[in-house]
C-alpha positions in Angstrom: 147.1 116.7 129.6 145.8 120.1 128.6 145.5 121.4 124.7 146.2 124.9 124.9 145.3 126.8 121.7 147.1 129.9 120.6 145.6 132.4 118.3 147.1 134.5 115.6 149.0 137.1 118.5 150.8 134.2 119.4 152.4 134.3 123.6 151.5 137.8 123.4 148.1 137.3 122.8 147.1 134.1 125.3 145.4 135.2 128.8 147.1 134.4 132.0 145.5 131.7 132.7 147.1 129.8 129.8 150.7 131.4 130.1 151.0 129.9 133.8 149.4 126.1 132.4 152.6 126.7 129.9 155.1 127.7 132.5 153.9 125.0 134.8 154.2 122.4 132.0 157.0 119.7 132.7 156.9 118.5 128.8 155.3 120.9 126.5 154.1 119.6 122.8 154.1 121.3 119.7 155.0 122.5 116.6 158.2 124.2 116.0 156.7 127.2 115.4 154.3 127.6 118.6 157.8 125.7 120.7 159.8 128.9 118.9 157.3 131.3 120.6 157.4 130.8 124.2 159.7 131.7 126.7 162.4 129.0 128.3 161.4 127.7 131.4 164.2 126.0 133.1 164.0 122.1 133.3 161.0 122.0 130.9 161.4 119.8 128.1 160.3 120.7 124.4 159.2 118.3 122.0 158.2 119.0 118.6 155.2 116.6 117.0 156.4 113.0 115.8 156.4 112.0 112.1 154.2 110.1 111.2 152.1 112.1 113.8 149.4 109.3 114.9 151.8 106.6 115.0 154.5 108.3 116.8 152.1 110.8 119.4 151.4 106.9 121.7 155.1 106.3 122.7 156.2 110.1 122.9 153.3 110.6 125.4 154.9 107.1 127.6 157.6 108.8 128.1 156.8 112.3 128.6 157.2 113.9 132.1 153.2 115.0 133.7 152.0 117.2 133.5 152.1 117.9 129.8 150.6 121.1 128.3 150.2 120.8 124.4 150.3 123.9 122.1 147.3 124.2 119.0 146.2 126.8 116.7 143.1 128.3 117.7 140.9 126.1 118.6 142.3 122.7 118.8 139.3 120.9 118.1 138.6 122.4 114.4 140.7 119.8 112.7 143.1 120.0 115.1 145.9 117.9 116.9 142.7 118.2 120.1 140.7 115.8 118.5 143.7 113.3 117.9 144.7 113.4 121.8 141.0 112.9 122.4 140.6 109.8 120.0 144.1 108.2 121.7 143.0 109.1 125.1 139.5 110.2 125.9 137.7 112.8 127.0 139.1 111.8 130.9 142.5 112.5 130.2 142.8 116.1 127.8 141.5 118.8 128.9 141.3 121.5 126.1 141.5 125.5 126.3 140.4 127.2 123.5 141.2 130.2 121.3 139.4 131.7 118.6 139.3 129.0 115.4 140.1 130.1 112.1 136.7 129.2 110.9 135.5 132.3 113.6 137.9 134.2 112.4 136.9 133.9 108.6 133.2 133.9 109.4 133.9 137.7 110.6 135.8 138.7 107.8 133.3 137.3 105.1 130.4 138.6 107.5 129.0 135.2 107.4 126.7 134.3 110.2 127.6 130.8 111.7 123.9 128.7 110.7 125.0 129.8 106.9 128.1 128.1 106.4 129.3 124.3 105.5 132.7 123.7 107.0 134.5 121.4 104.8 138.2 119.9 106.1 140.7 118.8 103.0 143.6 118.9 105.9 145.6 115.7 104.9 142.5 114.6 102.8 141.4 114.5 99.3 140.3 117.8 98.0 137.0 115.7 96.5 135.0 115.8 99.9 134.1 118.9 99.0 132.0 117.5 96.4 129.1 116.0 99.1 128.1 119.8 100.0 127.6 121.5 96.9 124.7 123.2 96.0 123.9 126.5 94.1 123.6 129.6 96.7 125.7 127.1 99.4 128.6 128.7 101.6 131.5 126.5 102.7 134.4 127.0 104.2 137.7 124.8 103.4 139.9 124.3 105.6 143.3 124.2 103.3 145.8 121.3 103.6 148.1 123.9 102.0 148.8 127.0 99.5 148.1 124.1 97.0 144.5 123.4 97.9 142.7 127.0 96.3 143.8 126.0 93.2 143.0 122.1 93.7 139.4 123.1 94.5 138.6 125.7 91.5 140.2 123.1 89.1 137.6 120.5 90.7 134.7 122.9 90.9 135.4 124.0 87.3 135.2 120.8 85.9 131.8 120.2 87.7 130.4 122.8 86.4 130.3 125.4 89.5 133.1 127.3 87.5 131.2 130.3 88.6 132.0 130.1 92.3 132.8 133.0 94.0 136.3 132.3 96.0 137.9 134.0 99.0 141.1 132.6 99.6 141.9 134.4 103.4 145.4 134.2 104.4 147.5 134.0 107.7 144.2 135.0 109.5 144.3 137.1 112.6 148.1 137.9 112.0 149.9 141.3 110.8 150.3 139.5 107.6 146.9 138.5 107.1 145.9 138.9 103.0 142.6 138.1 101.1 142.3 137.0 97.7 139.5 136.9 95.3 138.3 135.1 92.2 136.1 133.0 90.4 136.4 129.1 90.0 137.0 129.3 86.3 138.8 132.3 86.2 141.5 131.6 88.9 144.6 132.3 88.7 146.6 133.1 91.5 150.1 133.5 92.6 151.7 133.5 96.2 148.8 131.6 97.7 149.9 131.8 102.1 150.8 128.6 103.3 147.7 128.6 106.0 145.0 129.6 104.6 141.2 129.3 104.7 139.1 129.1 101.3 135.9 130.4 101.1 133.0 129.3 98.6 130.2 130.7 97.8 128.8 128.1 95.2 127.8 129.2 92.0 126.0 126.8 88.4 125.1 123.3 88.2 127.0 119.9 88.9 126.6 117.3 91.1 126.6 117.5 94.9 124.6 117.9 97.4 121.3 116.4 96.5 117.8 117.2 98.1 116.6 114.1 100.4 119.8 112.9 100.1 119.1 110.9 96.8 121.0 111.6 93.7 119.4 111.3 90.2 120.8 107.9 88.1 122.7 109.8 85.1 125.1 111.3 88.2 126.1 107.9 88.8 128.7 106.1 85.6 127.0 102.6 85.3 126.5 100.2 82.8 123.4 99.0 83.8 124.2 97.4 87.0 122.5 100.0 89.6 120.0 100.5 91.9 118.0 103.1 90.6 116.7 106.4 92.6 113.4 105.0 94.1 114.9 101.6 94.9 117.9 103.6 96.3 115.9 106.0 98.4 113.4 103.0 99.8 116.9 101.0 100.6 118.6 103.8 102.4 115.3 105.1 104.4 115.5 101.5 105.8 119.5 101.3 106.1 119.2 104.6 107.9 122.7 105.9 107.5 124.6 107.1 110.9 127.8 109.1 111.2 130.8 107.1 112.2 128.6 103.6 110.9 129.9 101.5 108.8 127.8 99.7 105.5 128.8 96.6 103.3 127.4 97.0 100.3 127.6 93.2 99.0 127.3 92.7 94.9 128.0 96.4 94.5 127.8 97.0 90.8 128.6 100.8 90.1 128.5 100.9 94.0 125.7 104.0 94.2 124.2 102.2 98.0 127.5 102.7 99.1 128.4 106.3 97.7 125.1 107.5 99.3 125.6 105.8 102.5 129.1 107.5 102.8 127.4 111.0 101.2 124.4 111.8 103.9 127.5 111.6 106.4 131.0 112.6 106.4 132.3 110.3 109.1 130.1 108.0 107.4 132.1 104.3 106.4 131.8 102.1 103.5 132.6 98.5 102.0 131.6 97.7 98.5 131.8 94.2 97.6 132.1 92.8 94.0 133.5 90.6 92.1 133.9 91.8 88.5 137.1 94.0 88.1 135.5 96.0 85.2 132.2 97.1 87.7 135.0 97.5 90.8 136.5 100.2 88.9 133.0 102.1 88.2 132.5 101.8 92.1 136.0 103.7 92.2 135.4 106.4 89.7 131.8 107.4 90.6 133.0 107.3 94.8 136.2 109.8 93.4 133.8 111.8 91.2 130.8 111.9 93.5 133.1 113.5 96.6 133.8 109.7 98.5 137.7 108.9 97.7 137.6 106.6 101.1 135.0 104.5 99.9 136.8 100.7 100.0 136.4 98.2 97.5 136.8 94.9 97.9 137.2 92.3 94.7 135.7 88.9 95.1 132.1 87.0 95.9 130.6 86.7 98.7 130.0 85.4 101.5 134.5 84.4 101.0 135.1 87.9 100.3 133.6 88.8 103.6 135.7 87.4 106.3 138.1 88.9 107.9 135.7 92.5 107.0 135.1 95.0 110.2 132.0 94.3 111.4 129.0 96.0 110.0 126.3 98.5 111.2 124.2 97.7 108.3 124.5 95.7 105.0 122.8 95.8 101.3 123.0 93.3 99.4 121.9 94.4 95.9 123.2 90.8 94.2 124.2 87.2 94.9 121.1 87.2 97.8 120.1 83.1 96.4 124.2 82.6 96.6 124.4 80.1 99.1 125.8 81.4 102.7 125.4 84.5 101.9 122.9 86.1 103.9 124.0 83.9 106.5 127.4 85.9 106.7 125.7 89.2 106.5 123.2 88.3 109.2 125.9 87.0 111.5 128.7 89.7 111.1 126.0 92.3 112.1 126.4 94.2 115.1 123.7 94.1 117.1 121.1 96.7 116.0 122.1 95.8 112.8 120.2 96.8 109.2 119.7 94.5 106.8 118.5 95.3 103.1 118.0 92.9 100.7 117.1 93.7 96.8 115.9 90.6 94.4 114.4 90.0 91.5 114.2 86.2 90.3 111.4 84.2 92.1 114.4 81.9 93.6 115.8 85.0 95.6 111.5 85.9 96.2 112.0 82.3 98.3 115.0 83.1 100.0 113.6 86.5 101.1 110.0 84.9 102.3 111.9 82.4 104.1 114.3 84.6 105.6 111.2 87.1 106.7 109.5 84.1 108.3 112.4 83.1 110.2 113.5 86.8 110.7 110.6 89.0 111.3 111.1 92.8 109.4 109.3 93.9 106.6 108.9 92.0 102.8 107.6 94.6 100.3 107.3 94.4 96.7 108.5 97.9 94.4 107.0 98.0 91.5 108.0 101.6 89.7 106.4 102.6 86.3 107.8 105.7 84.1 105.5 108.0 81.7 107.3 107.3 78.2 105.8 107.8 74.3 103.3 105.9 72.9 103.1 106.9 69.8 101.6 110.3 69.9 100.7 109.9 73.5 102.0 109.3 76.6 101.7 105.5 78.5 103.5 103.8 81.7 106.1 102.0 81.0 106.6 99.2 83.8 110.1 98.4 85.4 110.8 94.5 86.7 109.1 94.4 90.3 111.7 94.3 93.3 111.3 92.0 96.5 112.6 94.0 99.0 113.7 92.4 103.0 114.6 94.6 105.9 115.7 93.6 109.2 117.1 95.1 112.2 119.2 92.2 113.9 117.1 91.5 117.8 113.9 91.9 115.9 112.9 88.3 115.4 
């Protein structure tokens, strides 16, 4: 199979090369619109995408006749129906010809060299993920799901407090029609929005986002309490070690912040927060909406019950319920191997579970004792915070 992506000039505009991969196509793929463009070649057969697209692309390509040419925009790996084919097939099987991506195309309109620019994609997503890369000064580029998304993101940014954002909403790029439109977060208020289009950001004011080392501060975080704080956090995920496409359970998740910033330092990044409490499970909701991680799953029960049946893990946390019998039994057994295992407690009973499971285990048993400067009186003391026992293990360590 061969992705073939067309740029802005449409049949017009591909090279030779690609016009005879088209005209040698027995089925060709595509959208109406790119289908609409080409010639007829007699005895090809046209078939536009499948709805719902994933599901319905595995028994479409059964049946179509070889070879089969596929038509993109630009370039079909920049959230493109490329890295679909790719995922379903592999690398073997698709063979992809490029044209110039919109992100290019914007980059030369804004005068934006390629090392200064975030490129965020909302394409079918939740306009939130947008959320993980701001920072004053940043520039991102969204990719739009549609004419609704400029407005979706200076309503979000607004609210944030980057009302001041500079925005460049870019239009139909590379084509006759091609507009540009320009406004502020706060201040935006525009009509006739193209369907494709390409938002630009140049970030602007305070709110939360991207945070330095990858840490956020606690008051970004809704909680009641029931957190692990910023230098717990930051000692749990150095040792977690998030990976893209890796997945964490993050067992007795309380407002679910190990989980948010596992999911945050990546954005293929995957996440299970398990808790029991309702009341705490919808914290873990509202901070992984609010802090730019809608896909962040929940689960509501205790473990170890609430974990069968769970995809298997690339590392687990376990911030709660480590002296729960079975529990760490489950987390250490669903591991992949390679595994990380993190384990917070605070009671001398869970102390005994984690000197125990160190022994038998191997890894590394720290204590984390953290004291804040606070009043005393007229002066200024350290205020102690209860001492942590922290395990980590990497499963085919002992």
């Amino acid at each position: 199979m061969t992705v073939v992506g067309v740029g802005a000039d449409g049949w017009e505009g591909l090279p030779e090369s690609s016009r005879s991969l088209v005209r040698a196509a027995a089925t060709l793929l595509g959208g109406h619109r790119h289908l609409h463009a080409v010639p007829a070649v007699a005895g090809q057969d046209r078939v536009a995408w499948p709805s719902p697209l994933r599901e319905g692309l595995p028994p479409l390509l059964d049946e179509a006749r070889e070879p089969v040419v596929v038509l993109a925009s630009g370039d079909p790996l920049v959230s493109g129906i490329g890295t679909t084919l790719l995922e379903l097939l592999g690398p073997d099987r698709v063979t992809v010809v490029p044209a110039v991506s919109s992100v290019t195309l914007a980059r030369a309109r804004l005068g934006w060299p390629a090392e200064t620019v975030t490129v965020v994609s909302v394409v079918g997503r939740d306009v939130r993920l947008v959320v993980p890369a701001l920072s004053a000064a940043r520039r991102l580029l969204v990719l739009s799901s549609d004419e609704t998304t400029p407005a979706a993101v200076a309503t979000l940014l607004t609210v944030l407090g980057w009302g001041d954002s500079d925005l460049v909403v870019l239009g139909h790029l590379g084509g006759a029609d091609e507009t540009r439109t320009a406004s502020t977060a706060r201040e935006w208020d525009v009509a006739g929005v193209p369907r494709l289009n390409v938002l630009a950001v140049e970030v602007r004011g305070t709110g939360p986002g991207w945070a330095a080392g990858g840490v956020l501060p606690d008051d970004a975080f809704e909680h009641a309490g029931q957190i692990t704080k910023r230098d717990l956090r930051a000692s749990a995920l150095a040792r977690l070690a998030p990976a893209p496409g890796q997945l964490l359970w993050d067992v007795g998740a309380g407002s679910g912040s190990i989980g948010v910033e596992w999911m945050r330092a990546w954005p293929s990044a995957r996440a299970i927060a398990v808790e029991p409490r309702p009341d705490r499970l919808a914290l873990v909701r509202r901070n992984a909406e609010a802090l730019g991680v809608p896909g962040l799953r929940v689960v509501e029960g205790s473990a170890p019950q609430a974990l069968d049946g769970l995809d298997r893990p690339d590392a687990v946390f376990v911030g709660g319920g480590a002296s729960v019998d079975g529990v760490l039994d489950a987390c250490w057994e669903a591991l992949k191997p390679g595994g990380r295992l993190v384990v917070h407690g605070v009671t001398a009973e869970t102390e005994a579970v984690l000197l125990e499971r160190y022994r038998r285990h191997g890894g590394e048993l720290v204590r984390l004792h953290v004291e804040r400067a606070e009043p005393l009186g007229s002066f200024t003391g350290w205020t102690p915070a209860r001492a942590v026992s922290q395990w980590s293990a990497t499963k085919g360590d002992s």
